[in-house]
C-alpha positions, -999 to +999 in steps of 0.1 A: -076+597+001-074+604-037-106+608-053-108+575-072-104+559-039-135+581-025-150+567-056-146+533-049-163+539-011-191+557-027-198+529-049-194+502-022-217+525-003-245+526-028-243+489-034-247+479-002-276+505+005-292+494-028-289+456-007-301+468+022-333+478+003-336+448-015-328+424+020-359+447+032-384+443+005-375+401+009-384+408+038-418+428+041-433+408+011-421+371+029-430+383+066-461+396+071-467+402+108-461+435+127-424+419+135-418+416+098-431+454+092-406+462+121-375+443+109-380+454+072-383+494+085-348+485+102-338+473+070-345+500+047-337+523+076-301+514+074-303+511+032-315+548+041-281+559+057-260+540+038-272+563+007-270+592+031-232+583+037-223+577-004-240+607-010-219+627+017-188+611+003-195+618-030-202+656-021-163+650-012-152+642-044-171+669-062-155+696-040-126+721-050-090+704-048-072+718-019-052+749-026-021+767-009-044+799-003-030+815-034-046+792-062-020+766-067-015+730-052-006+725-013+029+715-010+037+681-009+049+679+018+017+687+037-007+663+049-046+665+044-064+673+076-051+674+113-021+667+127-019+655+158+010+643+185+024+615+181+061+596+195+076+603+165+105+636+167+097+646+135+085+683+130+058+687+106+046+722+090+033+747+114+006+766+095-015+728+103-027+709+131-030+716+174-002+736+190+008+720+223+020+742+248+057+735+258+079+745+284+105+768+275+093+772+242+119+789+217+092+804+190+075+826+219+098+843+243+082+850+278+094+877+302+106+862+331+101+883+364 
């Protein structure tokens, strides 16, 4: 995801945690009882965790763009993140993702008895 795009989910994020709080006070000033205390803790419970989440995703955006390992930009060619099997034949780089083991691999030779 590009970082205006983890932008827009951390804002969606805070404004619905900043609902969630709001839905929750509504509530706790309109229903008094020990339900209402209950259902407005839920409330702001999940306001809490939707902050937690924009905050986390804004950590994201504030991190260091990811590098080749010698300063520069990853090539373009390489995906963010893992890379796992699919159906497609299409080789992707090596230095990413899970290796699966294949028979009569060429990369590794094996002695054969």
């Amino acid at each position: 995801m590009s970082r205006r795009e983890l932008d827009a989910v951390v804002e969606r994020l805070s404004a619905a945690a900043a609902d969630a709080a709001r839905v929750a006070r509504t509530v706790r000033a309109s229903w008094w009882d020990a339900r209402g205390d209950e259902f407005a803790e839920r409330l702001a419970l999940v306001g809490r965790e939707l902050a937690r989440q924009a905050d986390a995703v804004a950590e994201l955006t504030r991190g260091p763009a990811p590098t080749d390992g010698s300063g520069g930009p990853p090539p373009a060619d390489t995906a963010a993140g893992p890379v796992l099997p699919g159906i497609g034949g299409r080789r992707t780089g090596e230095a990413r993702g899970v290796r699966l083991p294949l028979l009569d691999d060429e990369r590794e030779p094996r002695e054969r008895p």
